[in-house]
C-alpha positions, 0 to 999 in steps of 0.5 A: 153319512157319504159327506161323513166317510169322503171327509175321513178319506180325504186326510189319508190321500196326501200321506199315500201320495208322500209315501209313493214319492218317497218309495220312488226317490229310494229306488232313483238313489239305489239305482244311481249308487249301483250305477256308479259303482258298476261304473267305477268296476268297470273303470278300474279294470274294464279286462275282470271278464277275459282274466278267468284264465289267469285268475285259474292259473294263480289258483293253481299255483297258489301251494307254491307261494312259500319259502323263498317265494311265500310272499307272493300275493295271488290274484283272486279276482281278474285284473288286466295290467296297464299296457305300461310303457317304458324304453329299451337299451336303444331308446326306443318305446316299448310296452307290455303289449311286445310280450303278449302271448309269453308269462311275464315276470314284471320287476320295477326297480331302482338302484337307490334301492337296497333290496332292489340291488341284492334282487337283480342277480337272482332276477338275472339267474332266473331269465337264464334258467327259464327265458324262451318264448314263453317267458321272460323277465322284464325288469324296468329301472325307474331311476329318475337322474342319472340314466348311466348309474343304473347300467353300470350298476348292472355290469357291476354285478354281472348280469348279462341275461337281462335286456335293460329297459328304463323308465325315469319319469317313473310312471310305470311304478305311479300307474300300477300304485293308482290300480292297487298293485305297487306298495313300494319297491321292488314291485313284481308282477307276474302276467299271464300271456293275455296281460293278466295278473296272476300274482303280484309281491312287494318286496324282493325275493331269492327268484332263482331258488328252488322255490321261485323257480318251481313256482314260476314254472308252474305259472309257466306251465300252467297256462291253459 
C-alpha cells in the first residue's frame, strides 16, 4: 500500500517544481521591465519631483490659454527643461542657467520661418511690456547659414527690446524635439524660475495681446 501511494506522489513532484520556476521567472521579467521603466522616467527627466511648483502654476493659469493664446499646451506633469546653450550678441556662451530665478518665455526661431517672422514683433512688444527681473523673453535664432540675415532681419522690423541670441548648430531646437517639446517652428516654452515647464505651443502667437499678456502675467504672478 505505502509503495502504492509513494509511486502516485512521485509523477506530481516535477510538475510542482516546474511551476515554482515558472512563477519565479514571472516575477524576474516583472521586475526587469519595472526596472527599466523607472530607469527610463528617471532618465528622460530626472527633475519630475522639483517641478510640483510649476506644474501648480500651469494648472492655474490653464482658463487663460484662449484666444490669441489658446494653443498653449499646459504642462501637467513636471518636466525640467535641458539647461540649453546658445550664445549671445557678443558670442559669448549662454544657457538657460543665466535665467534662474525669472519666468522665462523661450522662443526659437528662424527667419526661413514665415510664422517666425510675423511673431517677432509681438515678441518684442511683449519684453517691453513685461521685461524685469522676474521675466524676460528669450528668443534663439537657429539659422544655420548666414549669421548677419537674422540681425538684420531683426532691425528690419524694429525690434529693439530683445537682446539677441543665436544658436546655428541648431541644437537647442534637436534636444527640446528628443524631450517631446519642439514639433516644429516657432517653438515657445514658458519656464518657471527653478527651470521647469509651465507650458509650451507650437506655432506662432499674437504675445502682446490682450490675452498673451494676461496670461504671461499670471504665470508671472503665479509663481509661489
Amino acid at each position: 500500500m505505502s509503495e502504492q501511494k509513494e509511486q502516485s506522489e512521485k509523477p506530481g513532484r516535477p510538475v510542482n517544481r516546474r511551476r515554482r520556476i515558472g512563477v519565479a521567472a514571472a516575477i524576474a521579467v516583472l521586475a526587469v521591465l519595472v526596472g527599466v521603466y523607472g530607469i527610463g522616467r528617471l532618465r528622460s527627466n530626472p527633475g519630475a519631483a522639483a517641478c510640483r511648483q510649476a506644474v501648480a502654476t500651469a494648472a492655474r493659469i490653464a482658463p487663460l490659454a484662449h484666444g490669441e493664446v489658446a494653443a498653449l499646451a499646459v504642462a501637467h506633469t513636471g518636466f525640467r527643461v535641458p539647461d540649453l546653450a546658445f550664445k549671445d550678441g557678443a558670442g559669448q556662451v549662454r544657457t538657460l542657467e543665466d535665467w534662474r530665478g525669472r519666468t522665462v518665455l523661450l522662443n526659437l526661431w528662424a527667419t526661413w520661418c514665415v510664422p517666425c517672422r510675423r511673431e517677432m514683433p509681438a515678441l518684442d512688444a511683449l519684453q517691453a511690456k513685461l521685461g524685469s527681473d522676474r521675466f524676460q523673453v528669450v528668443a534663439v535664432n537657429i539659422d544655420t547659414r548666414d549669421p548677419q540675415k537674422p540681425r538684420d532681419f531683426l532691425k528690419q522690423v524694429g525690434v529693439t527690446h530683445l537682446a539677441y541670441y543665436a544658436d546655428d548648430s541648431a541644437q537647442v531646437f534637436e534636444t527640446l524635439k528628443e524631450a517631446g517639446k519642439a514639433f516644429g517652428m516657432p517653438t515657445t516654452l514658458i519656464i518657471g524660475p527653478h527651470g521647469c515647464e509651465i507650458g509650451n505651443m507650437a506655432g506662432p502667437a499674437e504675445w502682446a495681446s490682450a490675452d498673451g499678456i494676461k496670461l504671461v502675467s499670471a504665470a508671472i504672478n503665479n509663481v509661489d
